[in-house]
C-alpha positions in Angstrom: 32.2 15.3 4.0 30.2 13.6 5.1 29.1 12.4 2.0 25.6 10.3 1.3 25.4 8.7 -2.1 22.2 6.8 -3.0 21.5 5.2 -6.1 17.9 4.8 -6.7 16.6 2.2 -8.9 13.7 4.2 -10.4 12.5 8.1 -10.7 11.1 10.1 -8.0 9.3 13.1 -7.3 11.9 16.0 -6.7 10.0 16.8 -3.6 10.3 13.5 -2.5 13.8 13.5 -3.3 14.2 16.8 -1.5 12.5 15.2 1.8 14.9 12.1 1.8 18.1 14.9 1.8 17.2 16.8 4.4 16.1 14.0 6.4 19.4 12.1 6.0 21.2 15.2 7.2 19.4 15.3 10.3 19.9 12.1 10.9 23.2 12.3 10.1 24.3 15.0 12.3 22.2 13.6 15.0 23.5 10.2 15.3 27.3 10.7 14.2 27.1 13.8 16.2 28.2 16.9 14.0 26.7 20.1 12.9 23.6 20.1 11.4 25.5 21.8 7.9 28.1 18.8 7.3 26.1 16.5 5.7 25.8 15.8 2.0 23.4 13.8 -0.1 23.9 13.2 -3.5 20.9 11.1 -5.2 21.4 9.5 -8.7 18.8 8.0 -10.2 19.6 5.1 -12.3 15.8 4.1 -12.8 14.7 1.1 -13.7 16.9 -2.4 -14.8 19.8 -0.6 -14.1 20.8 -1.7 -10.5 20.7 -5.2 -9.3 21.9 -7.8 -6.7 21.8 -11.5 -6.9 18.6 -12.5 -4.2 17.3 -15.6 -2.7 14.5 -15.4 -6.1 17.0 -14.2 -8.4 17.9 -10.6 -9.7 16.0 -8.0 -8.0 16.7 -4.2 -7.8 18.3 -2.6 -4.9 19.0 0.6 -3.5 22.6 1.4 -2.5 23.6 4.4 -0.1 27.6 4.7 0.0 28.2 6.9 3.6 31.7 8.4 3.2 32.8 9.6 7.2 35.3 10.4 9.2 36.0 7.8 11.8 35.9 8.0 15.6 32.5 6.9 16.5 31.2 3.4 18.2 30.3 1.3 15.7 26.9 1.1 17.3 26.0 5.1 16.0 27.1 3.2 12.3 24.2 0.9 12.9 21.8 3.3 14.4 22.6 5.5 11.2 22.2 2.7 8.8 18.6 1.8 10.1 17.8 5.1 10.3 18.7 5.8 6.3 17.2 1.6 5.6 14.2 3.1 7.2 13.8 6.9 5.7 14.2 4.7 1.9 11.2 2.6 2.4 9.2 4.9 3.7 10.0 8.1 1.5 10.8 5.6 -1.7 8.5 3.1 -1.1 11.6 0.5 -1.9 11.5 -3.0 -0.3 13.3 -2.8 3.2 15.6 -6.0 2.4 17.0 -4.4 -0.8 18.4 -1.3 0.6 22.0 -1.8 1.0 24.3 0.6 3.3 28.2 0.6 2.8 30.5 2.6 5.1 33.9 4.2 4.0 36.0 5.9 6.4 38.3 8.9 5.8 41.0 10.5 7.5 40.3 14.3 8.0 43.5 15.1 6.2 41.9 13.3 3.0 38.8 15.8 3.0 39.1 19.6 1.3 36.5 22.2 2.3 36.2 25.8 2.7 40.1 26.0 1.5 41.5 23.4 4.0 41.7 20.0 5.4 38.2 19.4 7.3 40.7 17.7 10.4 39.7 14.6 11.9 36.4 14.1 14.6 36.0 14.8 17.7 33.2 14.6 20.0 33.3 18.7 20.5 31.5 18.5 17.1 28.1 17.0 19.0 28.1 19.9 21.5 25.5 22.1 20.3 27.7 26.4 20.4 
């Protein structure tokens, strides 16, 4: 936790895919202020006719990123973060910048196991760089 989960409506390149990651994490940690090693990105690819939405010209593919987080930042680092990964998709993926969809899902710290323990909820000490 945090957890990024895109699913991708084609294939890509596993150094693309590899780019995307580690640019996500930085972002992440940048923006919802946390260490650089909390993030993770999980990418599934469901390629082609396999993930759709309803659009103004009918079905059309999308791209879906679920962001899993603990809670206790503005709403306006949510935004900043969901341009930022809106923005890293069509540039890395080449997808179209209206079908890239961003859902946010908070989570108590008490509802998040690493490293043999509760993670604990956020707090801005996270963001100061040791």
């Amino acid at each position: 936790m945090p957890y990024l989960h895109l699913d991708l409506p084609g294939h890509f390149p596993a150094a693309v895919k590899r780019e995307l990651a580690e640019r996500l994490c930085r972002l992440y940690a940048d923006v919802m202020q946390t260490q650089l090693w909390r993030p993770n990105v999980g990418l599934c690819e469901l390629g082609p006719d396999n993930l759709f939405r309803l659009g103004p010209q009918g079905i059309e593919s999308i791209t879906m990123v679920l962001v899993e987080y603990r809670p206790g930042r503005p709403a306006e680092n949510r935004l900043t973060l969901a341009n930022g990964i809106v923005e890293a998709c069509v540039e890395l993926l080449g997808v179209p910048r209206a079908t890239v969809m961003v859902e946010f899902t908070p989570h108590a710290g008490h509802e998040i196991y690493r490293d043999g323990n509760w993670v604990g909820d956020w707090t801005p000490a996270e963001g100061v760089a040791p």
